[in-house]
C-alpha positions in Angstrom: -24.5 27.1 36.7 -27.6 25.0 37.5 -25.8 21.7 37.2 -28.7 19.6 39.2 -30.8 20.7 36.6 -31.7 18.2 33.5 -33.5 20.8 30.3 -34.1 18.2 28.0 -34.8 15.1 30.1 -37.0 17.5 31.3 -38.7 19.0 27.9 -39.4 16.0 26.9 -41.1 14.5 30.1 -43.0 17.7 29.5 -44.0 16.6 25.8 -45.2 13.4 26.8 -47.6 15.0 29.7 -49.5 16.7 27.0 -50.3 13.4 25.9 -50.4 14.5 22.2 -52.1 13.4 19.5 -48.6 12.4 17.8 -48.3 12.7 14.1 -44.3 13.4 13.8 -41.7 10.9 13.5 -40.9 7.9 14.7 -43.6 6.3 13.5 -43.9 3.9 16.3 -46.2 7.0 18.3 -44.2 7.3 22.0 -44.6 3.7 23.0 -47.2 2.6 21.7 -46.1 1.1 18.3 -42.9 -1.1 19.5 -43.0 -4.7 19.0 -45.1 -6.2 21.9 -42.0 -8.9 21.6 -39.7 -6.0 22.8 -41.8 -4.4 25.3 -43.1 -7.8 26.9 -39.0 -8.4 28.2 -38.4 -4.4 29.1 -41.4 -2.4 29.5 -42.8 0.3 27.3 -42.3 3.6 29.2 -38.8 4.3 27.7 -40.1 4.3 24.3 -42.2 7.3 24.9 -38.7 9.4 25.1 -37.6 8.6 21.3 -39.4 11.6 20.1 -38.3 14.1 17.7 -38.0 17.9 16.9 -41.2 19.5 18.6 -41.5 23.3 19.6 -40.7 21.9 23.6 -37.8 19.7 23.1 -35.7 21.6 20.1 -33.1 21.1 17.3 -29.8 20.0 17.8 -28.9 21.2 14.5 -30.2 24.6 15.3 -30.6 24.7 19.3 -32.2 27.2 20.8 -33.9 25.7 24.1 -33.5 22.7 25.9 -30.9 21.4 24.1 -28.7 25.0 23.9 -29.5 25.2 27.7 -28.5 21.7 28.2 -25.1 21.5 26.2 -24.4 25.1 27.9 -24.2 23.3 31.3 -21.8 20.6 29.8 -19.4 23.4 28.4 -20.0 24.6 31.9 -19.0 21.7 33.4 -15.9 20.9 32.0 -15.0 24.8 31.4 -15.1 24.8 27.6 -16.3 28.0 25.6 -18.7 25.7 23.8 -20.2 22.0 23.7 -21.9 19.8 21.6 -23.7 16.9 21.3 -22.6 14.1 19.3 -25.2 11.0 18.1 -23.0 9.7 15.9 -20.4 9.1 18.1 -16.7 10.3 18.3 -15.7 8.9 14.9 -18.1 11.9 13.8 -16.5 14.5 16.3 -12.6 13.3 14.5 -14.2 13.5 11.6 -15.3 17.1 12.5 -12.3 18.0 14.0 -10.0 17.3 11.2 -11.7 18.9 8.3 -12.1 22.0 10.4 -8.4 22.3 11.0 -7.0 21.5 7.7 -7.8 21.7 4.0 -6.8 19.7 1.0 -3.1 19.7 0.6 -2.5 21.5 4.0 0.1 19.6 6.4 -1.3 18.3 9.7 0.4 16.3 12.1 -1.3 13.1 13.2 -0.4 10.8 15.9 0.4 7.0 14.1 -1.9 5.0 16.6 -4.6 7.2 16.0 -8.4 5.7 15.4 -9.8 4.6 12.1 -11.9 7.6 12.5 -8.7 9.9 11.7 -8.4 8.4 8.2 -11.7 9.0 7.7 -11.2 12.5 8.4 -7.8 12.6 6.0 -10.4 11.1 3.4 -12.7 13.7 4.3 -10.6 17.0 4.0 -7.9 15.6 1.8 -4.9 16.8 4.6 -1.6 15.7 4.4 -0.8 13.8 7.5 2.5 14.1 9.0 2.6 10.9 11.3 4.0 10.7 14.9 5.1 7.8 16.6 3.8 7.1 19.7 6.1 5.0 22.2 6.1 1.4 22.5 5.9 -0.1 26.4 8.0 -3.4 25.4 7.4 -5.0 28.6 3.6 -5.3 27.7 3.6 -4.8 23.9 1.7 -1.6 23.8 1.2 1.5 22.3 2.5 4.0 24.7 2.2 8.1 25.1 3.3 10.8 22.4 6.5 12.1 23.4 7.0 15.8 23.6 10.4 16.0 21.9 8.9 14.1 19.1 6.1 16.4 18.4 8.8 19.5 18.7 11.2 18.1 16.5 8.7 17.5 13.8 7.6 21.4 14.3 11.0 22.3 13.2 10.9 19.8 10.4 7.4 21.0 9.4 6.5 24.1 10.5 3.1 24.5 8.0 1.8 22.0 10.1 -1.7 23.7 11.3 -2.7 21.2 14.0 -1.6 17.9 16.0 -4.1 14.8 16.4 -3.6 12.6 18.9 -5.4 10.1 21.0 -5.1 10.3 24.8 -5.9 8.4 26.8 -5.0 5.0 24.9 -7.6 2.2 24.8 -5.6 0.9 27.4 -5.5 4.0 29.6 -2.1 5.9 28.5 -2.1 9.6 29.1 0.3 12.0 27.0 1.9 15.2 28.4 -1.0 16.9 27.0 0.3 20.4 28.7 3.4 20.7 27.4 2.6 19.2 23.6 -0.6 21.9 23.6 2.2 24.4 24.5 4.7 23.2 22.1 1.4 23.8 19.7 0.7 26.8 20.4 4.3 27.8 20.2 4.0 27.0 16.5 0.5 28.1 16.3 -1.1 25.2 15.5 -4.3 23.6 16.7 -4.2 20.9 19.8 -6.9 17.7 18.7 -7.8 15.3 20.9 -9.2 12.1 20.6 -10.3 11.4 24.5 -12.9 8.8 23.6 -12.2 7.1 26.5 -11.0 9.8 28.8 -14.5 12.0 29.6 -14.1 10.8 33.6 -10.5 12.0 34.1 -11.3 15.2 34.9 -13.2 14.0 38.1 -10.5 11.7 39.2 -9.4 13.9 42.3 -5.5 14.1 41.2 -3.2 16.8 42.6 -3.2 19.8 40.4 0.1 18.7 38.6 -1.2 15.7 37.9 -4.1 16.9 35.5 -4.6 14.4 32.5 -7.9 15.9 30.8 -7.2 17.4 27.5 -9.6 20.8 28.3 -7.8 21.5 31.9 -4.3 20.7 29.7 -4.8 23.2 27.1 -6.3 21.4 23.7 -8.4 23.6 21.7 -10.9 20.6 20.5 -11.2 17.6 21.9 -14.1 14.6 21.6 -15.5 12.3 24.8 -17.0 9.1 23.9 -19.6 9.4 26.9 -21.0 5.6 26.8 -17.6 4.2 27.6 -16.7 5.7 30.7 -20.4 7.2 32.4 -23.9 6.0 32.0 -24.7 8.0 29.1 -25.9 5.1 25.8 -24.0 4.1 23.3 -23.3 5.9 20.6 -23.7 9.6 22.5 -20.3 11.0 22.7 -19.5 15.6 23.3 -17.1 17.8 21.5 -15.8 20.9 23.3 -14.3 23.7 21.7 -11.6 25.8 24.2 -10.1 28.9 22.5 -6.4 29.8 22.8 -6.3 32.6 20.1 -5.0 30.2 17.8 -6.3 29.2 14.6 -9.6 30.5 15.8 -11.3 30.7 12.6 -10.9 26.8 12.4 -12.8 27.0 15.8 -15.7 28.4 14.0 -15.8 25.9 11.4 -16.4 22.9 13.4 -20.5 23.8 14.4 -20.7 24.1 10.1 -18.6 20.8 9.8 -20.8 18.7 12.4 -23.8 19.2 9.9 -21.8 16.8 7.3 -21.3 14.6 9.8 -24.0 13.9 12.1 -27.8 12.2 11.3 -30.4 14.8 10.7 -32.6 12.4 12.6 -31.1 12.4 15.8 -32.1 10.2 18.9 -33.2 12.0 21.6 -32.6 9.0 23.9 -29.3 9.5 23.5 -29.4 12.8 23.7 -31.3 12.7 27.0 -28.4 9.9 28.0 -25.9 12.6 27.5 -28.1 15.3 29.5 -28.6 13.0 32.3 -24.7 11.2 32.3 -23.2 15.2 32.2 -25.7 15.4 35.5 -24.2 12.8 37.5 -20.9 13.4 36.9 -21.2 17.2 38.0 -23.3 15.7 41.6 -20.9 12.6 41.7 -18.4 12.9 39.6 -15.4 12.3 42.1 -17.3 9.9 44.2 -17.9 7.9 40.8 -13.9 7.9 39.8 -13.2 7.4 43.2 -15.3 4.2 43.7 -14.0 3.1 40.2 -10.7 3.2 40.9 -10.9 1.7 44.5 -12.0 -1.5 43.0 -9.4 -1.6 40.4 -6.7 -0.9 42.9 -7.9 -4.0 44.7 -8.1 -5.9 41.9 -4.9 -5.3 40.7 -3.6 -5.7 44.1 -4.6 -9.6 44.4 -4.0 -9.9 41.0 -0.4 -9.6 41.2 -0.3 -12.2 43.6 -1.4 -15.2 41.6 1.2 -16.8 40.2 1.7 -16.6 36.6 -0.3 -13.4 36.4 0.4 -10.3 36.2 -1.6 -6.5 35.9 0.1 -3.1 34.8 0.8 -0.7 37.4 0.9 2.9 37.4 4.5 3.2 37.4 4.7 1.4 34.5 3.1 3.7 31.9 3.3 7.1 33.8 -0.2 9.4 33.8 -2.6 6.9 33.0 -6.3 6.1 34.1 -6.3 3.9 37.0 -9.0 2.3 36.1 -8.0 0.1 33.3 -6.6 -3.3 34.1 -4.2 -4.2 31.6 -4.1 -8.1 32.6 -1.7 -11.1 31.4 -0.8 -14.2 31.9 2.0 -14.7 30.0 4.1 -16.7 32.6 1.2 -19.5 32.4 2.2 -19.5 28.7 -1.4 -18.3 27.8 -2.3 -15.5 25.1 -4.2 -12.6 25.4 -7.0 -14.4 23.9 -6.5 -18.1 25.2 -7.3 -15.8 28.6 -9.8 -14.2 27.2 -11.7 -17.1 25.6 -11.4 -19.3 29.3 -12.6 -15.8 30.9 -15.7 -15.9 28.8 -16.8 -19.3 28.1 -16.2 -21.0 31.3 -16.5 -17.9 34.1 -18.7 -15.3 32.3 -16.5 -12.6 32.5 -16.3 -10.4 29.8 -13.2 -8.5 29.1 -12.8 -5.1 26.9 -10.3 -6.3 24.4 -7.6 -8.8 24.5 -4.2 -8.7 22.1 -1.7 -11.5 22.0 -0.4 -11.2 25.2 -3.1 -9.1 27.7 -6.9 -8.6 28.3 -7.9 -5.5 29.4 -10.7 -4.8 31.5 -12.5 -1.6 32.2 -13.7 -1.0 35.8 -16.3 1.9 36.0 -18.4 3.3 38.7 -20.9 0.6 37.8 -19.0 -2.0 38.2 -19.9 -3.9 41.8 -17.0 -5.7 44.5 -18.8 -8.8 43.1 -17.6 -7.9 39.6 -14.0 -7.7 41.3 -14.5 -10.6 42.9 -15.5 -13.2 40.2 -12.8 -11.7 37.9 -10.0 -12.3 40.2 -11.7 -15.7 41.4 -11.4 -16.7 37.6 -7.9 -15.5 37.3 -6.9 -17.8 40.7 -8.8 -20.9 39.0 -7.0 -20.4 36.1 -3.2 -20.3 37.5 -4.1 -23.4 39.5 -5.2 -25.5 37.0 -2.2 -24.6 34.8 1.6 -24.3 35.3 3.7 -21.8 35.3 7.0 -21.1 33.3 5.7 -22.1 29.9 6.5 -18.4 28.3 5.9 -18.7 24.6 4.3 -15.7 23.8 6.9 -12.9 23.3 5.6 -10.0 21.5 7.2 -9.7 17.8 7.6 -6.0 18.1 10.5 -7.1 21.1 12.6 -9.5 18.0 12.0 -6.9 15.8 12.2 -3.1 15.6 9.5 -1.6 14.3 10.3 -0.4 11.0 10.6 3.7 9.4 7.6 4.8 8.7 7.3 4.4 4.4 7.1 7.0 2.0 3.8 8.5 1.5 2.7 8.7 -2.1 -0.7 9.3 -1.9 -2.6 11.2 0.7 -5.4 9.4 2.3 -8.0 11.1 0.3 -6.3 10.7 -2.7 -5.5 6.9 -1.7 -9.6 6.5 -1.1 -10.4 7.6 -4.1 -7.7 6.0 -6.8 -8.6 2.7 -8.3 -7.1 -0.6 -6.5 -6.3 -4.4 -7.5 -5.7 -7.1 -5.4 -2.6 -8.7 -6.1 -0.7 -11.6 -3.6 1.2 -10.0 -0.8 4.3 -12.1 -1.7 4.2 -9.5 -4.7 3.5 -6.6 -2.7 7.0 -5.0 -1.9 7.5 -2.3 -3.8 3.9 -1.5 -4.7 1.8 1.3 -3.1 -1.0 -0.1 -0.5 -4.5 0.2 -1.2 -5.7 -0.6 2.6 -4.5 -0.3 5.9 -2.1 -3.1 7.7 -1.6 -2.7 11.5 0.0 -5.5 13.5 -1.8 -6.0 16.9 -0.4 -5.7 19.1 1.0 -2.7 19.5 -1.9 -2.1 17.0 0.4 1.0 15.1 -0.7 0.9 11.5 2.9 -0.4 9.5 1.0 1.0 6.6 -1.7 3.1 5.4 -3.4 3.9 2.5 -1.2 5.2 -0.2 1.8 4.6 1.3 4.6 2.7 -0.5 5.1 -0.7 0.7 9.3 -1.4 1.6 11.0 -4.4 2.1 11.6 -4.0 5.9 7.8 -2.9 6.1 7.0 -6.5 4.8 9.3 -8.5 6.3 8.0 -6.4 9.4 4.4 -7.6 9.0 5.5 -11.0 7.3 7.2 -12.0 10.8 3.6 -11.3 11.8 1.6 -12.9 8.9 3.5 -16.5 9.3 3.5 -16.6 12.8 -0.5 -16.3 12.7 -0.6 -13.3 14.7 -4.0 -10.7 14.7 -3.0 -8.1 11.4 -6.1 -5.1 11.6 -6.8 -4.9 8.1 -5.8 -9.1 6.8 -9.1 -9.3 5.3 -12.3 -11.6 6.1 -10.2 -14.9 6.7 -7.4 -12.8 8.7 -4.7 -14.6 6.6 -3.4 -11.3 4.5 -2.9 -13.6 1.4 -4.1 -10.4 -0.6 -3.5 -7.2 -0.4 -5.3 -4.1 -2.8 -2.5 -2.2 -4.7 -3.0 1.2 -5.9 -1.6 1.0 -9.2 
């Protein structure tokens, strides 16, 4: 295929040239109606792009030109059957995903570290998730990959399931044996989903060939790229491919349908030209862009290492994994994830992805400059002089304690959204069915969900948390978790 090409980039461009007398939406008229105290800092020639459906630049919703030509050379690209677009992000290609492989009351299996955007998509279809654990990399406090013999057990244990969800990589880079759990999958003809926000740059990574870490080339049936967080395309713009097995096909079918209660009838053709032009690059550069990336992070890691008190995950510590995330802490300065954070930020102007209670993790990318590198690990050496080592206090909870059975499930998520709550103390709360969500981070593994009933080692589990004032995803406002919403 024509992979130099760019169809709606360039139906668009064509658009503009007829310099129209423009009396669609936006209202703003190409770029002539953005704030002058916008354009005065950028520029007003991007503006002319945000157009909408016109008989030269398509519909998503219905492509037939450039857009159909242009998601045709993604599918192309990375060797799916079909491609789309995504404007609302991948929470809307989960979304998607889930309610095309499973309807209410049907059993699918759903990995227990998965995004927010997978209980949305219980919510949505009204599925019965059957939860996997992922593992737990105790040296670092993390959420680690979804073991194989985990997912086959709970086959045999639950063989209606129609489909597995799953995130790979993690936020902080961990790959899963995607080809043997897509054929364990199979095996039991169910449906492979994968949740590879941040994984749409593996496939160019250069690896041997039985090294491959990309859900498509591993054998998934469906998986979603978040495009803005590992290319140049914006944010927001993220793909779903579709890659049939002969399994469950006719939940294959459904997703196109299922994108339409999803996604924005309005959608942004900047992004959409974002994700035209990012697809582009990668297929002229794709492995020169990986392979720059992950130069820089090797060298960062590298000197990294050797500042005392410091310390950066290598690659035989978490198996496959992208080598381009930097999971960094500095733990034997006696600092926190976010004490190392904050100093990064305020006083060195480095900006890290994320931080937890013991790491930072930063995301090198093909953008990312040897000056980048450099001030990073500059501020990293300024900040183990200045401080000494040996002062270890910050010993990840989940090492004291083991994390606890997952609870009985009363509700299902949909049923959970929609049943009337109270807020009650959470010293009251054992015993009672949970109204909300409560995940510990790290390792960031939701202890409880939404209509799940709420145990006594589940509590003590996240009270060890609670008093010791660590970071609980779901606390509330104030981050305290003084309340909790019941379902009664």
């Amino acid at each position: 295929m024509e992979q130099n090409n760019t169809p709606l980039l360039d139906a668009v461009e064509s658009l503009i040239d007829t310099k129209p007398a423009y009396f669609r939406i936006p209202g703003h008229r190409l770029e002539r109606g953005v704030s002058s105290r916008w354009t005065d800092k950028t520029g007003d020639k991007i503006f002319a792009y945000d157009v909408t459906e016109t008989p030269l630049t398509d519909d998503l919703h219905a492509p037939e030109g450039a857009i159909r030509k242009a998601q045709e050379l993604l599918s192309g690209l990375y060797g799916a059957d079909e491609s789309f677009f995504l404007v609302n992000g991948t929470t809307c290609g989960n979304e998607a995903m889930l309610i095309s492989a499973a309807f209410e009351g049907q059993e699918i299996m759903v990995a227990r570290n998965a995004h927010k955007s997978a209980l949305m998509g219980l919510v949505l279809s009204g599925a019965k998730p059957v939860y996997v654990m992922p593992e737990v990399i105790e040296d670092w406090g993390l959420q680690g990959a979804i073991p194989p013999d985990r997912v086959r057990s709970l086959f045999r244990e639950h063989p209606e399931c129609s489909a597995l969800f799953l995130v790979s990589p993690s936020y902080y880079g961990i790959c899963s044996d995607l080809a043997e759990i897509a054929e364990i999958c199979h095996e039991n003809n169910a449906l492979l989903l994968v949740d590879e926000a941040h994984g749409g740059h593996l496939y160019f990574a250069g690896k041997p060939a039985d090294a491959k870490m990309g859900a498509l080339e591993c054998g998934a049936d469906i998986c979603v790229q978040s495009m803005h967080k590992v290319t140049g395309a914006l944010t927001q713009s993220s793909v779903l491919h579709i890659k049939d097995h002969g399994v469950r096909s006719e939940a294959l079918l459904r997703v196109a349908e299922n994108l339409h209660l999803v996604q924005s009838t309005s959608p942004s053709y900047l992004l959409m030209i974002s994700l035209d032009c990012a697809r582009y690059e990668l297929a002229m550069h794709g492995e020169a862009m990986y392979g720059e990336a992950r130069a820089l992070s090797e060298d960062a890691r590298r000197k990294i290492n050797e500042i005392e008190g410091f310390a950066c995950m290598g690659k035989t510590e978490r198996g496959l994994s992208d080598e381009t995330r930097l999971v960094i802490s500095a733990r034997g300065l006696g600092l926190s994830g976010y004490e190392l954070d904050r100093l990064l930020f305020e006083k060195y102007s480095v900006n890290a992805e994320l931080s937890d209670s013991e790491n930072i993790l930063a995301i090198v990318t093909f953008a990312n400059t040897q000056e980048d590198i450099d001030r990073l690990v500059g501020a990293c050496r300024e900040i183990g002089s200045g401080l000494k080592t040996g002062r270890n206090d910050t010993s990840v909870i989940n090492r004291r304690r083991a994390f606890p059975p997952l609870p009985k499930q009363c509700y299902t998520p949909r049923q959970a959204y929609f049943s009337e709550k109270k807020e009650i103390a959470w010293q009251q709360a054992v015993g009672r069915i949970a109204g909300q969500i409560i995940a510990p981070y790290p390792p960031g593994i939701p202890v409880i969900c939404p209509g799940e009933l709420i145990d006594r080692e589940a509590w003590e589990y996240i009270e060890e948390f609670r008093r010791a004032g660590r970071h609980i995803h779901g606390a509330g406002k104030d981050g305290l978790l003084d309340k909790i919403n019941i379902i009664e």
